[in-house]
C-alpha positions in Angstrom: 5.0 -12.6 -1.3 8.0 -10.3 -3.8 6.5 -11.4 -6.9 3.1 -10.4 -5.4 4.2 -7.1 -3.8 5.9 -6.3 -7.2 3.4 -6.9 -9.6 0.9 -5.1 -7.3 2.4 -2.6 -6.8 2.9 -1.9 -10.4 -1.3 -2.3 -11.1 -1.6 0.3 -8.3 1.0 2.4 -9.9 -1.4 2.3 -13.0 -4.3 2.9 -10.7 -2.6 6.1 -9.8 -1.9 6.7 -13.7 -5.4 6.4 -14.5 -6.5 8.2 -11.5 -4.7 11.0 -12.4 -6.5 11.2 -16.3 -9.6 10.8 -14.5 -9.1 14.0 -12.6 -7.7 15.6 -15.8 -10.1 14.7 -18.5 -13.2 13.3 -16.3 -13.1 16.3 -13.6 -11.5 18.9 -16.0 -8.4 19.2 -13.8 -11.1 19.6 -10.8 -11.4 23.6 -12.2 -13.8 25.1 -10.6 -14.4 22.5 -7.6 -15.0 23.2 -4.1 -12.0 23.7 -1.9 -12.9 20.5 0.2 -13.5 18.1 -2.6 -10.5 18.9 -4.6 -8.1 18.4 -1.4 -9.6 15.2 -0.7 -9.4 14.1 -4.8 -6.0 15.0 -4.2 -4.8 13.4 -1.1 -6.2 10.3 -2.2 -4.4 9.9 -5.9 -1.3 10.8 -3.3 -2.1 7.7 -1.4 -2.9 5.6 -4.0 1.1 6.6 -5.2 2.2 6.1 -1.5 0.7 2.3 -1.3 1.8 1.9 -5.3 5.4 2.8 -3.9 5.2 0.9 -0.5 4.5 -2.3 -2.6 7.0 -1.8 -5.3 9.5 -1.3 -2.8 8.5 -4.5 -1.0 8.7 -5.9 -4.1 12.0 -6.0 -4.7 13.4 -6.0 -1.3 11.6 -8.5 0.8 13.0 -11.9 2.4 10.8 -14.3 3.4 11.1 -15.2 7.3 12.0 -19.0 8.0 10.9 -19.0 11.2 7.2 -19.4 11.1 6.2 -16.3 13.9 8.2 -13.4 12.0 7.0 -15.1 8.6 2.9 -15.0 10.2 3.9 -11.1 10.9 5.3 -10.6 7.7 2.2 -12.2 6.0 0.1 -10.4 8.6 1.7 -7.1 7.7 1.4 -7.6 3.9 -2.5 -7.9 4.0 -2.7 -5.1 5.8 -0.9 -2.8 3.4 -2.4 -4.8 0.2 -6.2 -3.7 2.2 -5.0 -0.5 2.7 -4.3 0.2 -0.8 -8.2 -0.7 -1.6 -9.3 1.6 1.1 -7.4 4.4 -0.8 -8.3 3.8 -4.2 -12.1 3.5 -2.6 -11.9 6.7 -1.0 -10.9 8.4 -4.3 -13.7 7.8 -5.9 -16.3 7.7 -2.6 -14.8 10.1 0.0 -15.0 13.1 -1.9 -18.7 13.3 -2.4 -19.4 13.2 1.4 -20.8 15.7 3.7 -18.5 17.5 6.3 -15.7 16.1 4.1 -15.6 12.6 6.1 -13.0 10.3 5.3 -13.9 6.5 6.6 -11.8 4.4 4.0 -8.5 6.9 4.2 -8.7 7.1 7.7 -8.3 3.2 8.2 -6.4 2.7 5.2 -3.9 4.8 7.0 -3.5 3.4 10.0 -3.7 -0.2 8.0 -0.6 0.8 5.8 1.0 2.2 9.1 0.3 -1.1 10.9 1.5 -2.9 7.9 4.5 -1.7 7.7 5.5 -1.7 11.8 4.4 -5.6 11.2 7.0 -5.6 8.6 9.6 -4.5 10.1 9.0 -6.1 13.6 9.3 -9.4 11.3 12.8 -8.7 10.8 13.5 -8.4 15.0 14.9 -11.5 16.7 17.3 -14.2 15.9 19.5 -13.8 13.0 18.1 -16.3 9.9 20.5 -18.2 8.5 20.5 -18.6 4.7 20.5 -22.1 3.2 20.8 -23.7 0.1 18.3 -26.1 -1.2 19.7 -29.0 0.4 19.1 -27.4 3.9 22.9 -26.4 4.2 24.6 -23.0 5.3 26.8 -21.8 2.4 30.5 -21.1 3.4 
């Protein structure tokens, strides 16, 4: 689950990258757009960086659980963020061309990164986990 939070997170951080050119050369820096629009083009490459960040930094920090429960909620809590970060990169490029400035995949995409990461750290509540070697053993 690091190495994929890691390397995830560092496509997404290119998502964000190229998300940002598309604004710049694609939209002409969105000059001339709508109040409504532009806010929304915005707030999205924003939560594309968020999730980008979230997984990098999950990335290089995260222990796997032993015990099978808080490792379930950790798993649990990773697909939520990893579908999360889809919802923002598809309401970049959807949400800003509705009416009455609706945002479907933002709106769950934040409460699935918020619920992704409460599931994270509730994973790491409970009994202490001992480390072990390979052989099974507590190191001294």
């Amino acid at each position: 689950m690091k190495r994929f939070h890691l390397i995830f997170g560092l496509v997404v951080l290119i998502v964000f990258l190229l998300t940002g050119q598309y604004m710049d050369r694609y939209l002409n820096h969105l000059e001339g757009m709508p109040d409504g629009p532009r806010m929304l083009y915005r707030t999205r490459h924003i939560f594309i960086l968020l999730a980008a960040l979230l997984n990098l930094g999950l990335g290089t920090y995260l222990q796997a659980r032993t015990f099978t429960l808080h490792r379930n909620v950790q798993l649990l809590g990773s697909t939520l963020i990893a579908a999360a970060t889809g919802l923002f990169i598809a309401g970049f490029f959807y949400e800003p061309n509705l009416a009455e400035l609706e945002t479907p995949f933002s709106h769950w995409g934040m409460y699935a990164i918020a619920a992704g990461t409460l599931l994270h750290v509730l994973s790491g509540l409970g009994p202490k986990e001992s480390a072990t070697d390979e052989r099974g053993e507590t190191p001294v």
